[in-house]
N, C-alpha and C positions, 0 to 999 in steps of 0.2 A: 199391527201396522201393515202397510198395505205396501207390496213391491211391484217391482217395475214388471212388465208385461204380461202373463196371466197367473202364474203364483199368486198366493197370498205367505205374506210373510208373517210368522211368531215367531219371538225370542224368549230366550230363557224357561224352555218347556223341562219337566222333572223327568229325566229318565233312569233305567235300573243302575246305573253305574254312578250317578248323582245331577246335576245341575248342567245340561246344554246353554251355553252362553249364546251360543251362534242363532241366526235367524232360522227357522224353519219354511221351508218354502213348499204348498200344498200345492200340488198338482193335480188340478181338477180332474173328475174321471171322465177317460176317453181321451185325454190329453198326452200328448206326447213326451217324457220329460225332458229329453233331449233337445225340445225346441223350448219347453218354458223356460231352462237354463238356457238357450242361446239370447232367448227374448228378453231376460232378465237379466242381460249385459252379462253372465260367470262364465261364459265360455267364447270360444275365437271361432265357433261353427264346427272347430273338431270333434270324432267323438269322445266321450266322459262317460266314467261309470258314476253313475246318479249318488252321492255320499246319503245315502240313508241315515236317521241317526243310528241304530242297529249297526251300519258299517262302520260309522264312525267309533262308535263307539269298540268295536271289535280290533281296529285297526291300534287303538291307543292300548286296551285291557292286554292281548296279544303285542304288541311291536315297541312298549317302553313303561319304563316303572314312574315315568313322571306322570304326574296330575293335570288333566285336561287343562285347567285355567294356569297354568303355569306360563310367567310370560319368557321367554325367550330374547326377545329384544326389539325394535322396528326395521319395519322393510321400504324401502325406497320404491317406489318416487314419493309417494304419498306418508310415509315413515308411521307409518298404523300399528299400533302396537300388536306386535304376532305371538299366538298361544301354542300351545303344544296342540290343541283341536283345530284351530285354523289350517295349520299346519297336518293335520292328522285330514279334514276335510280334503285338503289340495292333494292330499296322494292318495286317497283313496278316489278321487277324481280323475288322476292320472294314472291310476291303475297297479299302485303300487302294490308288492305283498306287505303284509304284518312284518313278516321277517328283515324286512329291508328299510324301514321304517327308522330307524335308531340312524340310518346311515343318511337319510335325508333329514330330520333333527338333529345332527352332526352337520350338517351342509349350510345349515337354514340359521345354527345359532353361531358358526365363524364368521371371525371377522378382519 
């Protein structure tokens, strides 16, 4: 499927830790990724570390014993159902460590 400004977006790509549900966004070469995230609406112009799937996936294998698809519950305003990689995405976006990881999946599933 095709996303918003110059990415290309895939979903559901197979990698070594098992099954990526989240879209994949390709960043053409010579592309900046920091601007296709902005262009592609997932960022506020600040800077993000690029969640690779590699990161993501390191951030979840390292920083919690739960399972990537694991739902967690919905997030407001749009109440979208939130996974433990959604979740594992946005802090490796925000620059989280591994280590600290349990404590924003503690933050993210209170209620």
């Amino acid at each position: 499927e095709e996303g918003g400004g110059r990415g290309e977006r895939r979903g559901g790509e197979r990698r070594g830790t098992g099954i990526m549900e989240s879209s994949l966004i390709k960043v053409p070469p010579g592309e900046d990724p920091h601007e296709v995230l902005f262009e592609s609406g997932l960022t506020d112009g600040l800077p993000v570390v690029p969640p690779t799937p590699q990161r993501v996936a390191q951030m979840i294998a390292k920083g919690t014993k739960l399972q990537p698809g694991e739902v967690l519950g919905k997030c407001p305003p749009s109440y979208s159902t939130v996974s433990v990689e959604k979740v594992a995405i946005a802090a490796v976006m925000a620059g989280c460590r591994p280590s600290h990881f349990n404590v924003v999946l503690s933050a993210t599933s209170a209620k």
